[in-house]
N, C-alpha and C positions, 0 to 999 in steps of 0.2 A: 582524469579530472582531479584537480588537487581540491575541491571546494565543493562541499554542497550548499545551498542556501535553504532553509526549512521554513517556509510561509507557516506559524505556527510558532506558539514554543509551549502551549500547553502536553497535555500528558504520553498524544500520542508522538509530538515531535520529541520528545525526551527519550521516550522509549525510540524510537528511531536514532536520537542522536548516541544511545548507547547499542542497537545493534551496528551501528558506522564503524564504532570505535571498536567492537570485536572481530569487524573483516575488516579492520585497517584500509578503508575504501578510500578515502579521504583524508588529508591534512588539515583542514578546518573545518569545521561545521558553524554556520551563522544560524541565527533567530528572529526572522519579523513577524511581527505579530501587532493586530490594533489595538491590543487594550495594551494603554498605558499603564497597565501594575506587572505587566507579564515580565516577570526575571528572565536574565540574557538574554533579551529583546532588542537588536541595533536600531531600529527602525520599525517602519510601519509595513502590510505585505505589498504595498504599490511601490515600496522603495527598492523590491527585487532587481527594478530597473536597473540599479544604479553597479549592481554586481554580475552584468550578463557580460562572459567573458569568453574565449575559448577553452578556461579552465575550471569553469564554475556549472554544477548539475542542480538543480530545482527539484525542489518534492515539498507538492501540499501535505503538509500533515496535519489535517482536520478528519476526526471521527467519524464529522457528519458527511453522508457519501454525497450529498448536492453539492455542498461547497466546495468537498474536495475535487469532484468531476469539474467543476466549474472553471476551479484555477490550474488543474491539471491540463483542461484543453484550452484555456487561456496561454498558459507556457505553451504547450505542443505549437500553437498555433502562431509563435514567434520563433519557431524552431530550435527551441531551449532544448536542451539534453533533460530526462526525467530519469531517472531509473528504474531498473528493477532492482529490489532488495530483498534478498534470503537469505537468513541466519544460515550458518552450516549446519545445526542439530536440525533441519527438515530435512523433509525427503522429497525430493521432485521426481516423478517417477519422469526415465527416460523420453516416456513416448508424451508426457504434458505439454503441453503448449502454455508457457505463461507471457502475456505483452507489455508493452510497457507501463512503466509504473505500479508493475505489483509487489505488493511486501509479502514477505511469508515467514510466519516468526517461531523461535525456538517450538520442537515436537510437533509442528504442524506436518500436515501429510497431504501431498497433492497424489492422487493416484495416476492410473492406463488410462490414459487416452481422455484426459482431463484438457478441459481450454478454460486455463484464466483472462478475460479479458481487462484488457487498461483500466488501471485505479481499482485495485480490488484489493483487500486486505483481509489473507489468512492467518489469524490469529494466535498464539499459543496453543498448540495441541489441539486447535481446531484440524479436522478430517474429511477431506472430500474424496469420495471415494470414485472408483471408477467409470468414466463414460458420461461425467458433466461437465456442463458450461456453466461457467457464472460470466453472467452482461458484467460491461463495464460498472465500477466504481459496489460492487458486491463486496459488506464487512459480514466474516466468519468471525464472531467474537470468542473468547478463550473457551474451548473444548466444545464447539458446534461441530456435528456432526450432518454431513449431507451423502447422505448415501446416492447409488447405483442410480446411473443415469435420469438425472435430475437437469435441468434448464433453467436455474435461478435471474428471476427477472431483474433488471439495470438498477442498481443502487438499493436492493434488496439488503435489510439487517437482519441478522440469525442472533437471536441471543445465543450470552452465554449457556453451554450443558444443550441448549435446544437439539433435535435429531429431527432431520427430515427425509422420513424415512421416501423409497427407491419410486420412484418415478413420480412424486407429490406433483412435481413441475415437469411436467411432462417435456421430451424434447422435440 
């Protein structure tokens, strides 16, 4: 893919468009977004339309995890390319399972035998530790900690620092 299009240009598509630019993933990066004040915004995010190509990949980047589940299986659902996106300073442990559309960002830590599911966003030095799932569209915001086999439910937010600690969510 030479192109990603970012539905978004607030804070978290910014930060996304600057992990792009540290794995060299892409050649362009775009910005639509509905509020007319949003800088580097080409358009509105219904004008995605107009950039669905053989070389172009889609990622909602909205904080909030309804919106962002909404347009992420909006795209899927037109057979758009979505990615998965991982800084190099994480760590995926081998045996993770991560799906599409999840971001995981500098110092964050996916453990053994982890399932990210679609649209989930592991945060800065956010930790999930061994033997959990998190449902789709799950935000680890910067340094949440989800310990030992935990089953975090669909669009589920961890603050910031928060720790949940080992089976709270039972699996």
């Amino acid at each position: 893919m030479k192109r990603l299009v970012l539905l978004g240009a607030g804070g978290y598509a910014q930060t996304l468009a600057d992990l792009v630019a540290q794995i060299q993933a892409y050649e362009e990066v775009v910005f639509l977004d509905d509020n007319p004040s949003a800088k580097n915004a080409r358009g509105v995010c219904a004008d995605y339309v107009k950039f669905k190509d053989n070389n172009t990949a889609f990622y909602p980047a909205f904080g909030n995890n309804a919106v962002r589940m909404k347009w992420l299986k909006q795209l899927q659902s037109e057979g758009l390319t979505v990615p998965t996106l991982i800084h190099p300073r994480a760590y995926i442990s081998p045996t993770a399972k991560l799906e599409t559309g999840v971001v995981v960002l500098p110092l964050a830590v996916v453990n053994t035998n982890c399932h990210i599911k679609s649209g989930c966003i592991i945060n800065c030095g956010a930790i999930v530790d061994h033997d959990c799932i998190l449902e789709e569209g799950v935000h680890l915001s910067i340094g949440a900690l989800v310990k030992a086999e935990n089953h975090l439910p669909a669009e589920l937010k961890v603050e910031a620092g928060e720790v949940i600690l080992n089976r709270v969510y039972p699996r």
